[in-house]
C-alpha positions as CSV (number, residue, x, y, z in Angstrom):
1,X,-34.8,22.3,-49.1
2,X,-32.9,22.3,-46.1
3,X,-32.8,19.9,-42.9
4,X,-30.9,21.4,-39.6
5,X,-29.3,18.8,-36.8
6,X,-27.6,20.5,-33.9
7,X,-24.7,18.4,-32.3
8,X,-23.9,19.8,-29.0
9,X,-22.4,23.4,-30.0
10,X,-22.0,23.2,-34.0
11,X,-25.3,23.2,-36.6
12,X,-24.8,20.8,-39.5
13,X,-27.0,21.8,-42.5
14,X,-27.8,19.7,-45.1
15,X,-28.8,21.3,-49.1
16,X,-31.0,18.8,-50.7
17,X,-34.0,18.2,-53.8
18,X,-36.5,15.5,-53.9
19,X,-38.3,14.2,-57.0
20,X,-40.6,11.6,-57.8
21,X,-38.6,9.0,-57.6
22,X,-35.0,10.2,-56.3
23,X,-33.3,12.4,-53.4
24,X,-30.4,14.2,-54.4
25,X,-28.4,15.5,-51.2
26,X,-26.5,18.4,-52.9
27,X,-24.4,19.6,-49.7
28,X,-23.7,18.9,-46.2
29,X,-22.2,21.9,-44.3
30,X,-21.7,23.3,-40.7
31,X,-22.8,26.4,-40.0
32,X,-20.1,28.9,-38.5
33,X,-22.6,32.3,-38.5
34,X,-23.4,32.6,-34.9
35,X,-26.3,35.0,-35.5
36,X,-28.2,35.7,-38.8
37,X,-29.7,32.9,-41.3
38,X,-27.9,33.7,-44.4
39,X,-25.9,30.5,-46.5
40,X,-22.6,31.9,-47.3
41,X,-22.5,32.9,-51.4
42,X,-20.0,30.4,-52.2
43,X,-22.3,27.4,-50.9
44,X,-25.0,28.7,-52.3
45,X,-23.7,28.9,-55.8
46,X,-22.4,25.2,-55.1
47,X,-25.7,24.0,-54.1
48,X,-27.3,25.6,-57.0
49,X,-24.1,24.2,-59.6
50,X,-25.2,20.7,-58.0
51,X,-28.9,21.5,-58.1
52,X,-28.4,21.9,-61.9
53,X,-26.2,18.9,-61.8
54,X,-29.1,16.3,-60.2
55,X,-31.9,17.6,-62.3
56,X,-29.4,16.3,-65.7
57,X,-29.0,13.0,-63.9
58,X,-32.6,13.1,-62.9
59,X,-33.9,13.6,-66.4
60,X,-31.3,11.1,-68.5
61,X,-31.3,8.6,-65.8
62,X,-35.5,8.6,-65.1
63,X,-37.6,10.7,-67.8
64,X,-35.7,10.0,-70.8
65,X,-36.6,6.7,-72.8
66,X,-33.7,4.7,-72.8
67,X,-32.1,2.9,-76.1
C-alpha cells in the first residue's frame, strides 16, 4: 500500500503493510519521475526485502506462542 503527500513541488511516497494488529512502514521515498507512475526497481526490491522482513517480525512477535 502506498500513501502520496505533495509538499509544494516534491511527492513524498510512503511503502507500507498493515495487519491485524501492527503497521509496518517499509519505505519513505520522494518521487523524482516527473511523468509516468512506475517505483524505480531498486525501491521496489527494497520494499519487498522489508515486506519479507515485517511479515517474520509479524509472525514471531504476534502469531507464534511464546515460551
Amino acid at each position: 500500500m502506498k500513501l502520496a503527500d505533495d509538499n509544494r513541488s516534491n511527492t513524498y511516497r510512503v511503502a507500507y503493510t498493515a495487519f491485524p494488529a501492527a503497521v509496518y512502514v517499509l519505505d519513505v521515498y520522494m518521487k523524482k519521475s516527473k511523468s509516468g507512475i512506475g517505483t524505480p526497481h531498486l525501491i521496489r526490491r527494497r520494499i519487498i526485502h522489508r515486506y519479507k522482513e515485517a511479515v517474520r517480525l509479524y509472525e514471531a512477535n504476534y502469531l507464534l506462542p511464546r515460551k
